[in-house]
ZAMARGU-4260 file (C-alpha; in steps of 0.2 Angstrom, whole numbers, plus 5000, padded with zeros to 4 digits):
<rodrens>
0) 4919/4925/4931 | 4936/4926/4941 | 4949/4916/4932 | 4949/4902/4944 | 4968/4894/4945
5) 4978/4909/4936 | 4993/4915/4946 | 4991/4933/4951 | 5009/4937/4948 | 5020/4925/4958
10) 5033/4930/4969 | 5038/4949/4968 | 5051/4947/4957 | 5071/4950/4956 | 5074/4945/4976
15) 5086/4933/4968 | 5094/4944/4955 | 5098/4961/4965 | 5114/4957/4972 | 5123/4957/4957
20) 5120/4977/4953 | 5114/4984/4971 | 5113/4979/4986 | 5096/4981/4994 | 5086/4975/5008
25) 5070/4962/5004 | 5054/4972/5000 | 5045/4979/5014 | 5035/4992/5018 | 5042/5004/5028
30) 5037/5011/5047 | 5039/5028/5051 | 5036/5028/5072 | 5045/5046/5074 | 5034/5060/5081
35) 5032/5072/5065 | 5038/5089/5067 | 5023/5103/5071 | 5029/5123/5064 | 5010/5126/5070
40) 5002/5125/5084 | 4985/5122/5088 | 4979/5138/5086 | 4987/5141/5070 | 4981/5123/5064
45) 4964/5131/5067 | 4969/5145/5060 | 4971/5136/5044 | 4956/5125/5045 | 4945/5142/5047
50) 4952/5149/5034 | 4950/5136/5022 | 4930/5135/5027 | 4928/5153/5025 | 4935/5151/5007
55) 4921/5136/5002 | 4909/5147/5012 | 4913/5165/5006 | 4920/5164/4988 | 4920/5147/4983
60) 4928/5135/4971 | 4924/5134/4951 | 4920/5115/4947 | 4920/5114/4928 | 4908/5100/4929
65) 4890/5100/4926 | 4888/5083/4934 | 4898/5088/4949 | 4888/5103/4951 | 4872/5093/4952
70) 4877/5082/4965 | 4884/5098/4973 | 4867/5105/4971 | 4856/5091/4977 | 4868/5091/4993
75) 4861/5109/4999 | 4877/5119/4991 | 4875/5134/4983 | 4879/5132/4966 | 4877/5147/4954
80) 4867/5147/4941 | 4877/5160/4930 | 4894/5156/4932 | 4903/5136/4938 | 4905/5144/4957
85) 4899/5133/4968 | 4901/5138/4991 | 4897/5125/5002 | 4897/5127/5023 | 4910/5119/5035
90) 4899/5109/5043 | 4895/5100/5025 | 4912/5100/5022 | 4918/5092/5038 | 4903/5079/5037
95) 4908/5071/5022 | 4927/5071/5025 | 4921/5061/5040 | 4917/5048/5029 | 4934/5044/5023
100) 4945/5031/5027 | 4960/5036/5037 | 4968/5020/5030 | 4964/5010/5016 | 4976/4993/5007
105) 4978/4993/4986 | 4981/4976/4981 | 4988/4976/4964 | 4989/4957/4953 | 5003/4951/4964
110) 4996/4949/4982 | 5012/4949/4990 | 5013/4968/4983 | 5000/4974/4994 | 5004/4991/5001
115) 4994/5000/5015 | 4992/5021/5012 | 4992/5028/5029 | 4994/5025/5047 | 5013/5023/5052
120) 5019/5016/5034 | 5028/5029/5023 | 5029/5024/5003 | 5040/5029/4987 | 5037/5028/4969
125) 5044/5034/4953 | 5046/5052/4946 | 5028/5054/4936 | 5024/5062/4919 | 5040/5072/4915
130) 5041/5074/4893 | 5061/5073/4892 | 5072/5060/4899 | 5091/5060/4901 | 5107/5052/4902
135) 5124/5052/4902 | 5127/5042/4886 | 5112/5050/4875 | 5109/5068/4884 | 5093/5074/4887
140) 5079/5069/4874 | 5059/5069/4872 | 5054/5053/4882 | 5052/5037/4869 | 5043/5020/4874
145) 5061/5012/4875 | 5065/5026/4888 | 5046/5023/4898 | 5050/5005/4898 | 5069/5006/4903
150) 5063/5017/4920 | 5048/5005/4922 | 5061/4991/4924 | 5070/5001/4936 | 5055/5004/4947
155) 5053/4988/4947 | 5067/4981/4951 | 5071/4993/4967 | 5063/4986/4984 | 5063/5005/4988
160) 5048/5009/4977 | 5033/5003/4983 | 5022/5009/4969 | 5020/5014/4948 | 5014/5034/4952
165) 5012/5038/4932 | 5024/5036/4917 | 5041/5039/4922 | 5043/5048/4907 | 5031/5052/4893
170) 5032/5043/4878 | 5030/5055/4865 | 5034/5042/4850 | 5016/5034/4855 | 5002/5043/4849
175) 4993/5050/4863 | 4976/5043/4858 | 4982/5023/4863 | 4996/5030/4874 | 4989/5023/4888
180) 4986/5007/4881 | 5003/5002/4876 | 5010/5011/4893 | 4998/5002/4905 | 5001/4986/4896
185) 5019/4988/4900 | 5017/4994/4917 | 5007/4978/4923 | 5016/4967/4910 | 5036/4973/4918
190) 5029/4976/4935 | 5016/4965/4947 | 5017/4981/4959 | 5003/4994/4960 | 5000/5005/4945
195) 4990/5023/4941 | 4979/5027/4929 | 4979/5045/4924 | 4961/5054/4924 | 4962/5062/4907
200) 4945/5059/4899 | 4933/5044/4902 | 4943/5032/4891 | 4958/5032/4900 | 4951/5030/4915
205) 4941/5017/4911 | 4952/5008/4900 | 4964/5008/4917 | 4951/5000/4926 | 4948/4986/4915
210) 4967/4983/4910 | 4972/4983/4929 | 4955/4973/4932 | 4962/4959/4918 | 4979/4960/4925
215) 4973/4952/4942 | 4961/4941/4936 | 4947/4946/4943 | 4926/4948/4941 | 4920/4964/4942
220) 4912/4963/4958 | 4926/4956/4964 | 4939/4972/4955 | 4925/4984/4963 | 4925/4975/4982
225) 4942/4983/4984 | 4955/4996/4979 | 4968/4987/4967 | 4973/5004/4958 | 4973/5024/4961
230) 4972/5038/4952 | 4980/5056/4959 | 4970/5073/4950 | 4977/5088/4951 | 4967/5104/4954
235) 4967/5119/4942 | 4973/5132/4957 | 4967/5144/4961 | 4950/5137/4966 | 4947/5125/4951
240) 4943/5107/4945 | 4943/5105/4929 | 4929/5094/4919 | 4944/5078/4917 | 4951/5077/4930
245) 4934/5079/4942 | 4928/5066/4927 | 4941/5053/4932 | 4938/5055/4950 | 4921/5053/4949
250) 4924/5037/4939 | 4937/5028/4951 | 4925/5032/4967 | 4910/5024/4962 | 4922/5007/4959
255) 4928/5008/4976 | 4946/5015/4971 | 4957/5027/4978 | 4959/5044/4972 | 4974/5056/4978
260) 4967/5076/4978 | 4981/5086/4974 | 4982/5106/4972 | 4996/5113/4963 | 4999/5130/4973
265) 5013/5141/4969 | 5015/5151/4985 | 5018/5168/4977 | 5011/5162/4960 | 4992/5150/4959
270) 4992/5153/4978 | 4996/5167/4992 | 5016/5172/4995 | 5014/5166/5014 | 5017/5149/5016
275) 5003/5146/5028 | 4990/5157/5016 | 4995/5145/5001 | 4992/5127/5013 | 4974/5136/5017
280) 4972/5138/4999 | 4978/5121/4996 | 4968/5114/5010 | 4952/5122/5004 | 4952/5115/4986
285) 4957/5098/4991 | 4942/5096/5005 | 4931/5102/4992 | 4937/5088/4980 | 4936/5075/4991
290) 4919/5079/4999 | 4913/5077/4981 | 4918/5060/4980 | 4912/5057/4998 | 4894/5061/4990
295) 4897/5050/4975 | 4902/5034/4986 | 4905/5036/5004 | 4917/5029/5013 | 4926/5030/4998
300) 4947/5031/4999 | 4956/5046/4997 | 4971/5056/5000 | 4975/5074/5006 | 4988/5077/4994
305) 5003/5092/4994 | 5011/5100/4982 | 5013/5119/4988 | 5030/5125/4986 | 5037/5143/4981
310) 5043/5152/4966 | 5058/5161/4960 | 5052/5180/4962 | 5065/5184/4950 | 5060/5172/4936
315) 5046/5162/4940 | 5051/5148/4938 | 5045/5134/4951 | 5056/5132/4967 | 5058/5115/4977
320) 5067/5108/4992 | 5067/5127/4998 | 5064/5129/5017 | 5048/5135/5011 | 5044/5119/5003
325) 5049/5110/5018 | 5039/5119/5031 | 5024/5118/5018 | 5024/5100/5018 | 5027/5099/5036
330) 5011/5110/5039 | 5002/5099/5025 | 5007/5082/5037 | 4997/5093/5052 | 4981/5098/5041
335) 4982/5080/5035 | 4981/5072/5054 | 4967/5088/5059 | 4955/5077/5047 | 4961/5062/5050
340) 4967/5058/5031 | 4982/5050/5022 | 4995/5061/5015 | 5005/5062/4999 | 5018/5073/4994
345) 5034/5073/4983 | 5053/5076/4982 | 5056/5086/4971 | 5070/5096/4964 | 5073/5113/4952
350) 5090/5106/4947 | 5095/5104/4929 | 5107/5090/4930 | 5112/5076/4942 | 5126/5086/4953
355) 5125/5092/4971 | 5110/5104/4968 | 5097/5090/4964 | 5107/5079/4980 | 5103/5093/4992
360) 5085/5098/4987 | 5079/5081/4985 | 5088/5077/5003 | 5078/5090/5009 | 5062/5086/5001
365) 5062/5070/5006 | 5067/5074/5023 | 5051/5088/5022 | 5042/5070/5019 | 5049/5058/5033
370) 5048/5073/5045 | 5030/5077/5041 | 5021/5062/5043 | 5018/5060/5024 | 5013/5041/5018
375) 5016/5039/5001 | 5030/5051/4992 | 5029/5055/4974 | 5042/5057/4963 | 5055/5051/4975
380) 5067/5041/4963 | 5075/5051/4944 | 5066/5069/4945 | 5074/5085/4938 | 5071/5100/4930
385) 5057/5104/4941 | 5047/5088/4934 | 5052/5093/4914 | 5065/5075/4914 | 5066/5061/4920
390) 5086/5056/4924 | 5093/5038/4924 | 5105/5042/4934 | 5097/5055/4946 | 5087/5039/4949
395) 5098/5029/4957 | 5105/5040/4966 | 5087/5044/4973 | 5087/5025/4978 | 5100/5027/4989
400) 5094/5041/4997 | 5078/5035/5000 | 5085/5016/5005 | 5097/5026/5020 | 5080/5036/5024
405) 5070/5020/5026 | 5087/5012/5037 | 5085/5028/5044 | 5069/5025/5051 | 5071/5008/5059
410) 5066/5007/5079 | 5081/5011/5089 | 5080/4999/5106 | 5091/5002/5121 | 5093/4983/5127
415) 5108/4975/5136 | 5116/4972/5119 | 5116/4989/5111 | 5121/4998/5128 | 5138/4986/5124
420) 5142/4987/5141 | 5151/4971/5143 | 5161/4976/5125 | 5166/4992/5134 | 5174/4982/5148
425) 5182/4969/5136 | 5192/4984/5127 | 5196/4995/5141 | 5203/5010/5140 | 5219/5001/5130
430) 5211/4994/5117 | 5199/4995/5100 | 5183/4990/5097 | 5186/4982/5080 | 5192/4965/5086
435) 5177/4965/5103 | 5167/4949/5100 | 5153/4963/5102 | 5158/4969/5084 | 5164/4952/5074
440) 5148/4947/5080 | 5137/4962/5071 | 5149/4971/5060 | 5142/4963/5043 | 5124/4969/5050
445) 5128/4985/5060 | 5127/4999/5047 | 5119/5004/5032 | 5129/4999/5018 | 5125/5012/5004
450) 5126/5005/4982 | 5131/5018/4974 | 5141/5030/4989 | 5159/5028/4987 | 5169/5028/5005
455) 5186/5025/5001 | 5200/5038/5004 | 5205/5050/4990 | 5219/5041/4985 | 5210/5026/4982
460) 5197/5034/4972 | 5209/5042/4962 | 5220/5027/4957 | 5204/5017/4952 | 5198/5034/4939
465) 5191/5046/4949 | 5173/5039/4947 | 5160/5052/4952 | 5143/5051/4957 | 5132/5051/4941
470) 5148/5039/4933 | 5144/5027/4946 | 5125/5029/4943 | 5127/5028/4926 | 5136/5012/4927
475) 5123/5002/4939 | 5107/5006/4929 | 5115/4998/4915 | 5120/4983/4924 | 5102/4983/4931
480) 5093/4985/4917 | 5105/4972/4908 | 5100/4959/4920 | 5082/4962/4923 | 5069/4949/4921
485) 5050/4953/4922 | 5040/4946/4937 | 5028/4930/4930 | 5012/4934/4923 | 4999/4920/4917
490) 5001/4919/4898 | 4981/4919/4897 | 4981/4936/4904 | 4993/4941/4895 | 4987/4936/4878
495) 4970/4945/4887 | 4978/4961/4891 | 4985/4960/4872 | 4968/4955/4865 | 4958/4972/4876
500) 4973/4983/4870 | 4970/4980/4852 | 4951/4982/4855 | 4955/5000/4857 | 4966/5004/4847
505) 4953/4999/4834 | 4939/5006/4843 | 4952/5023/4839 | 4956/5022/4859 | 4955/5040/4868
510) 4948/5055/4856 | 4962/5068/4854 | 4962/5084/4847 | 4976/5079/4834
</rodrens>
């Protein structure tokens, strides 16, 4: 039965509190109403899309799943008998893709916290999965649940992020056989906005469902009626599903709830060195993903998801906010809108600590983002180290990036009052616009006014200390975290969400190898 009368989280939490650390707008989902930017043209955008058919047609993708390779099977694919290989035509491919929505709304236990993946709206979440954590104070460590909770506090907190993608860090000091018991319960309990269930084995996922189902107060049917979670899966490239994370996806589409497809290709490693070769390779192992799931439940929602960047030739190591990253995206927004799909992506950075190299290639990744038409960004607030640790203060300073990239986005209009002709008349040639009535009547309103950015002259800076970026970072989590204060939750669902989670971990929770 739905748990008629029981608050489904209340208002959204800390509007009342956020001044006193950071200044931020209200919550709000953002509009991006600019024109991506196109490196293709049509003919190369084809050029993609045909070699991406000819890679399901021609050599096709391993599915390490016997169930998956059933449906497969029964759909007229060819599946071969002696190995996991399964090809499938373009026009199977493109009539299931068809199917999926290209929008969809996830309503997690607070309404107002609604968020809609897709059309004009563009979203940002938490860094997701890193196993260190850092900060000034304490240096970099394995991640703890002290430090998962710390960084769920401040995702919640910021108006910026929209949405829980994964554990901000992992907490390693949780056995990972409850793990995601004790971290979905403090997701939902420190948050009411919407939270991710990883696909690692039935019983997470399933255990997700039912938390996030308790969380909301709802009935099956009525959890099932429509998305209130997601989860994102990651193939194993090149031109691989594994059996968990097909599992997982499998799972969340025959409830109705949304599933983010997302290759991991390398250009010049798990995929081609050419940028465009590796967003074929990419497009191709995510279209035969979500044609999957299209079988399973059509209709079902989806995302096109991107995560092709380049490597180091000289070491290897994974490269981001390069200009390859950026056109890759960018190329990934146009394959997105050729099938008419939602598209993640990230900003992400190779930078070991918070100083100008993690500014400039997370500037640049998320600008790859804004400018390619992506929906929902990962990782957009505390990653480093190539996704190895999660940074308190390279978190805040990702907020503010991403707040000036939302302020950024706002519609410019070229009415009587911003031409400001009549305030050019008032000053003259003479004068100074400081004093106009044009001004006094817009200056607290005018421009962004950045938290964590310091704008005063050098000599002023120096007298106060000399505070530097990651100083100032430093400073303001603590205040934040200091006054934080958990959206309301029924006490009933709580107590519920306490009674499921030692269940499990009675029941033993997921099976482990150790």
């Amino acid at each position: 039965m739905t748990r008629r009368g029981r608050r489904h989280g209340g208002r959204s939490g800390n509007t009342r509190r956020t001044a006193a650390a950071v200044k931020q707008n209200p919550w709000a989902l953002p509009v991006n109403s600019d024109a991506p930017t196109e490196p293709l043209d049509e003919d190369g955008v084809h050029a993609i899309h045909d070699g991406a058919m000819r890679v399901l047609e021609e050599i096709g993708i391993e599915i390490l799943c016997e169930e998956a390779k059933d449906i497969f099977a029964r759909a007229g694919c060819i599946v071969n008998p002696d190995s996991d290989n399964v090809r499938m035509g373009r026009d199977f491919i493109m009539e299931q893709v068809k199917k999926a929505p290209p929008m969809f709304h996830i309503t997690p236990r607070n309404p107002a916290r609604q968020v809609q993946m897709g059309g004009d709206r563009v979203l940002f979440g938490n860094v997701g999965s890193p196993p260190n954590c850092s900060d000034l104070d304490r240096g970099r460590r394995v991640g703890d649940r002290q430090s998962y909770q710390d960084l769920i506090k401040l995702t919640q907190y910021f108006n910026c992020m929209h949405m829980v993608l994964g554990y901000p860090v992992e907490p390693l000091d949780i056995h990972p056989s409850v793990r995601h018991l004790d971290c979905l319960f403090d997701a939902l309990t420190l948050t009411d906005k919407v939270v991710h269930a990883y696909s690692l084995g039935k019983e997470r996922i399933e255990d997700g469902m039912e938390l996030v189902r308790i969380a909301a107060g709802l009935s099956h049917e009525e959890f099932e009626a429509s998305p209130r979670m997601f989860t994102n899966v990651n193939s194993g490239s090149p031109l691989k599903w594994d059996f968990n994370m097909l599992d997982g996806a499998m799972r969340m589409a025959r409830r109705g709830q949304p599933v983010i497809l997302t290759p991991f290709t390398l250009s010049g490693a798990m995929a081609p060195i050419t940028v465009v070769g590796a967003v074929m390779q990419q497009t191709a192992e995510a279209l035969s993903a979500i044609a999957l799931l299209q079988l399973i439940n059509p209709g079902c929602p989806v995302m096109f998801g991107s995560f092709t960047s380049n490597v180091d030739m000289s070491s290897g190591a994974p490269a981001f906010g390069t200009p390859e990253y950026m056109r890759a995206t960018q190329i990934s927004g146009q394959m997105a809108r050729f099938y008419g799909l939602p598209l993640r992506a990230s900003n992400a950075c190779a930078a070991n600590t918070p100083d100008a190299q993690a500014a400039w290639e997370s500037a640049f990744s998320l600008w790859a983002c804004i400018s390619s038409g992506t929906n929902l960004v990962y990782h957009a607030a505390g990653w480093l180290e190539g996704g190895l640790c999660a940074s308190y203060e390279k978190f805040l300073m990702d907020c503010e990036t991403v707040q000036q990239m939302i302020h950024y986005m706002q519609p410019m209009s070229a009415g009587e009052d911003e031409i400001a002709f009549d305030a050019i008349r008032e000053v003259g040639s003479d004068g100074q616009f400081f004093s106009a009535s044009h001004t006094l009547e817009r200056y607290e309103t005018a421009f962004y006014a950045p938290f964590l950015s310091d704008l005063r002259n050098f000599e002023t800076w120096e007298e106060t200390g000399s505070v530097a970026t990651p100083e100032r970072a430093n400073s303001k989590w603590k205040q934040i975290l200091k006054e934080f204060k958990a959206p309301p939750m029924d006490e009933a669902i709580r107590e519920e969400l306490e009674a499921f989670v030692a269940l499990r971990k009675e029941q033993g929770g997921a099976p482990t190898d150790f």
